[in-house]
C-alpha positions as CSV (number, residue, x, y, z in Angstrom):
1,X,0.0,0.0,0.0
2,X,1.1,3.4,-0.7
3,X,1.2,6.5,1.7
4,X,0.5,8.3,-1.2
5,X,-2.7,6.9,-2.1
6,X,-3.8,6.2,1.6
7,X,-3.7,10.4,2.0
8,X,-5.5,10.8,-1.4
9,X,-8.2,8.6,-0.2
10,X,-8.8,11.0,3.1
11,X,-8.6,13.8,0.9
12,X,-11.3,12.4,-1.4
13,X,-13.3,12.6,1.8
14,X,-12.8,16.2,2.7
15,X,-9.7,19.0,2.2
16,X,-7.7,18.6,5.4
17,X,-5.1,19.8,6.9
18,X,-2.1,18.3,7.5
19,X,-2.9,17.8,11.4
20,X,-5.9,16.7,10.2
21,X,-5.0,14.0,7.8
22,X,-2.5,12.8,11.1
23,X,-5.8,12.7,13.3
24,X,-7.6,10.6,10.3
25,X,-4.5,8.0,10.8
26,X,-4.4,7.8,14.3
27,X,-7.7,6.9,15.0
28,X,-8.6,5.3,11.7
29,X,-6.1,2.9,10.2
30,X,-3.2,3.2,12.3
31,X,-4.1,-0.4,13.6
32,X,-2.6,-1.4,10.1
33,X,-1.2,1.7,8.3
34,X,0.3,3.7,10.7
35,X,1.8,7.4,9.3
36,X,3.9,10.0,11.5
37,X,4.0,13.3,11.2
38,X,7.0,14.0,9.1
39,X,6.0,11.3,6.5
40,X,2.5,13.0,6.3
41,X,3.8,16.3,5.0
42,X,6.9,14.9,3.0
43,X,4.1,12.5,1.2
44,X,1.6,15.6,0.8
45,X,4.5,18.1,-0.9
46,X,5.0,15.2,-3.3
47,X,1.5,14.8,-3.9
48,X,1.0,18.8,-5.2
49,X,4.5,18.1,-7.2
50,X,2.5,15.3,-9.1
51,X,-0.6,18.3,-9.1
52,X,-2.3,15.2,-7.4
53,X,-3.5,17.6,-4.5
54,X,-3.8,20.9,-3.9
55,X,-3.1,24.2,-1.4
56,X,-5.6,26.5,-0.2
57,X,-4.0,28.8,2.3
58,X,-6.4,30.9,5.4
59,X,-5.0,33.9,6.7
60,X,-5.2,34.2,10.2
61,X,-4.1,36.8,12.0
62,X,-3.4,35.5,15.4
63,X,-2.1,32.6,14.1
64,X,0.1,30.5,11.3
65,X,-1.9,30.5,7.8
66,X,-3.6,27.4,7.6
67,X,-2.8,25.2,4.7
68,X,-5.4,23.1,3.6
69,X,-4.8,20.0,1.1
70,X,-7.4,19.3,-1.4
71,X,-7.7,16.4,-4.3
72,X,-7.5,17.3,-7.3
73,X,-9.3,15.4,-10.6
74,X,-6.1,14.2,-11.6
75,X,-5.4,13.1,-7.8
76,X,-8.9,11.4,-7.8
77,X,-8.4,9.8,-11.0
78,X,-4.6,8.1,-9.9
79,X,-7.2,6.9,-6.6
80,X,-9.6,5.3,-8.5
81,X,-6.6,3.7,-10.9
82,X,-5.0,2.3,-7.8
83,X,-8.0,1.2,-6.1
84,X,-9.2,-1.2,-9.2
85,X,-5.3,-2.3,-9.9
86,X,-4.4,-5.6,-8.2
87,X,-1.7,-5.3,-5.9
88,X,1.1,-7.4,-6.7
89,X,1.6,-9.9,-3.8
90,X,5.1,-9.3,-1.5
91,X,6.5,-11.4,0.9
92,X,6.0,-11.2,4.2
93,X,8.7,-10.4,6.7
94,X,7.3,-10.8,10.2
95,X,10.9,-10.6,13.1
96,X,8.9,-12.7,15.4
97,X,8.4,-15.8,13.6
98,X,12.5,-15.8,12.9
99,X,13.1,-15.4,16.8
100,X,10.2,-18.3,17.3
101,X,11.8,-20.3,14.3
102,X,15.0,-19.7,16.2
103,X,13.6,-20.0,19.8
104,X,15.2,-23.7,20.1
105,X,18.7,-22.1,21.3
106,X,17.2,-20.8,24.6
107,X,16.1,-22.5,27.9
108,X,12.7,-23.4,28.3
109,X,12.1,-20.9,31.0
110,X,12.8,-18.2,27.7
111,X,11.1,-20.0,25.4
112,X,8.2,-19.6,27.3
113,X,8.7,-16.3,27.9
114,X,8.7,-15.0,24.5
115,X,5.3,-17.3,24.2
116,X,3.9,-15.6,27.0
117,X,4.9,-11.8,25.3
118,X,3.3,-12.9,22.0
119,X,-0.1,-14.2,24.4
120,X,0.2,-10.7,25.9
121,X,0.7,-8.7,22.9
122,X,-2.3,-10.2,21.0
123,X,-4.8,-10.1,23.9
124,X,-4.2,-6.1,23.9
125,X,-4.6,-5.3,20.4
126,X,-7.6,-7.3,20.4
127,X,-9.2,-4.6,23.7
128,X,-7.3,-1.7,21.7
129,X,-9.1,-2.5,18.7
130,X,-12.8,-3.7,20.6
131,X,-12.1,-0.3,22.3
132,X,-11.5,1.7,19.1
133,X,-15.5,2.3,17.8
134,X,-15.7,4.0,21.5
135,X,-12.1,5.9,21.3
136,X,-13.0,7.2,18.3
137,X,-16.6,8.7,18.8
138,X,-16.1,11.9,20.0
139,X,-14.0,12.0,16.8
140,X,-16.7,11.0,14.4
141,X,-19.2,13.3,15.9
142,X,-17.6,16.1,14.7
143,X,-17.7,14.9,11.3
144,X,-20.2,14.2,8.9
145,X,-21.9,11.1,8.8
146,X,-20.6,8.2,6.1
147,X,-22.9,7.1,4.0
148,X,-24.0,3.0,4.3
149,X,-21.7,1.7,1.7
150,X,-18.5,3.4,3.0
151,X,-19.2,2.5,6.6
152,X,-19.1,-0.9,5.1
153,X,-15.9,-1.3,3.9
154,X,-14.4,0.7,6.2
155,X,-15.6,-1.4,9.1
156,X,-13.9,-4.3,6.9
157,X,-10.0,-3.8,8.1
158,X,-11.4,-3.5,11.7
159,X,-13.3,-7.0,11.6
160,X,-9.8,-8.4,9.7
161,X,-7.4,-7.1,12.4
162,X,-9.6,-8.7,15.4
163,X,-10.2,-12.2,13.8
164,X,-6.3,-11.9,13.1
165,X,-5.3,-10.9,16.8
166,X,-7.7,-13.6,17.6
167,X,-6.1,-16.7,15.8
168,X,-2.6,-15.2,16.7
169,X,-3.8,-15.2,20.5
170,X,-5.2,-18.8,19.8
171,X,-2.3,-20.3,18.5
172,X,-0.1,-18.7,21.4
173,X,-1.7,-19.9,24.3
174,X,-1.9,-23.7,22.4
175,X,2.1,-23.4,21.9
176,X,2.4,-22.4,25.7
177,X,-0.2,-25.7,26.8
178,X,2.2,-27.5,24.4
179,X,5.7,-26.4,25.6
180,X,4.1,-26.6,29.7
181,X,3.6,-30.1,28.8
182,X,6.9,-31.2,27.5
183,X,6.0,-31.1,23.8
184,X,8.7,-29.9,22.7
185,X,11.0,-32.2,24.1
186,X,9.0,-35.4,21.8
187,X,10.2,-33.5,18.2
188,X,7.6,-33.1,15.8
189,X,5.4,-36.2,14.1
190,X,4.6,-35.9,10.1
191,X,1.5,-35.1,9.3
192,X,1.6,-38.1,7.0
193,X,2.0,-40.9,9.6
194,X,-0.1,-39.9,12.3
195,X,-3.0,-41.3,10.9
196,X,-1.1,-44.4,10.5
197,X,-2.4,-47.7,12.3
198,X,0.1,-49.4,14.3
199,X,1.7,-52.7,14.0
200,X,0.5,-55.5,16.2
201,X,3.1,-56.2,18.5
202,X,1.5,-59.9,18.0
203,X,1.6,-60.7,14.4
204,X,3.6,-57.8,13.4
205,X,0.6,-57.1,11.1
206,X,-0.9,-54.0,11.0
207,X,-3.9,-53.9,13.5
208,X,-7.4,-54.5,11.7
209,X,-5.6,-55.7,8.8
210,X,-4.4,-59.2,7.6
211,X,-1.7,-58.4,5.8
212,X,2.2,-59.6,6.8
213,X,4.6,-56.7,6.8
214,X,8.4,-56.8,6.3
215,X,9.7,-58.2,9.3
216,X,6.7,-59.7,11.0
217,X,5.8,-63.3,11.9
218,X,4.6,-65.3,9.7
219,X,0.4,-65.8,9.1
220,X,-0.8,-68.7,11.1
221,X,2.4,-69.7,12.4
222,X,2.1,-71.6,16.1
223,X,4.6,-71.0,18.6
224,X,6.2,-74.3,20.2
């Protein structure tokens, strides 16, 4: 995704300032596309360099003008262009899973520990993001009401990042059951032979079958 277009698409909205586009972030998308300050307005002077936006400056006489950042059509026209163009898939780099991939070379008291961080970590996005329609609605207030269909999809990313802290959070605590009971210590079974039946200890068959397998007794044969 593209700073560039994520500003365009606020602008689309409404002309805001530059404080107001860092607001928008904050208590929008920042859950998933977070933007500081200085990126903000080093991202909006490109964007009137490409004549994709545009200045209006308020004189005020107590204060510093006020510059205010509108679309413009060519802006909206590069939005709609990026909106319908599939975004070519990139891989993902996410630190923890190398330090979890990793996690083998420390004791199990730290191995736990860096379980226990992840557990932690994923049960407060999922309150900061239950708490976020709440956070945010003095915020909203202010503004004009979205219609239906953008309410929508912009509801959308909200629902994606709580089912995803929610799986994360699911998985965590099952690694932690695992490692408190000594999993770890067993090694891993393939998938492909877990569901394999076992050989009679008896017959050296395969239970439930009749079928000799390589080193097995013979069928039939009596013991003296």
């Amino acid at each position: 995704m593209s700073l560039d277009h994520a500003i365009l698409g606020f602008l689309k909205d409404r002309p805001r300032t530059g404080y107001d586009l860092k607001t928008a972030f904050d208590l929008t998308v920042r859950h998933f596309w977070p933007a500081d300050q200085s990126q903000i307005y080093r991202t909006l002077t490109r964007l009137v360099q490409k004549e994709w936006a545009e200045t209006e400056v308020i004189k005020q006489d107590r204060r510093l003008d006020q510059k205010i950042y509108h679309i413009t059509p060519k802006g909206n026209e590069e939005l709609l262009r990026w909106l319908s163009t599939p975004l070519s898939p990139k891989a993902l780099r996410l630190p923890k899973l190398i330090q979890i991939f990793f996690a083998a070379n420390l004791s199990n008291d730290e191995a736990l520990q860096c379980f226990e961080r992840f557990v932690y970590y994923h049960r407060r996005s999922i309150a900061e993001l239950r708490a976020l329609p709440e956070k945010t609605l003095p915020y909203r207030k202010k503004l004009p009401p979205l219609p239906a269909r953008d309410l929508f999809f912009r509801t959308l990313p909200w629902e994606y990042g709580i089912r995803f802290a929610e799986t994360s959070l699911q998985w965590g605590e099952d690694v932690i059951a695992r490692l408190k009971r000594g999993d770890h210590l067993k090694g891993v079974k393939s998938e492909n032979t877990r569901d394999q039946r076992k050989p009679s200890r008896r017959t050296g068959q395969h239970a439930g079958s009749g079928q000799r397998i390589p080193g097995g007794s013979k069928r039939g044969r009596r013991r003296s």
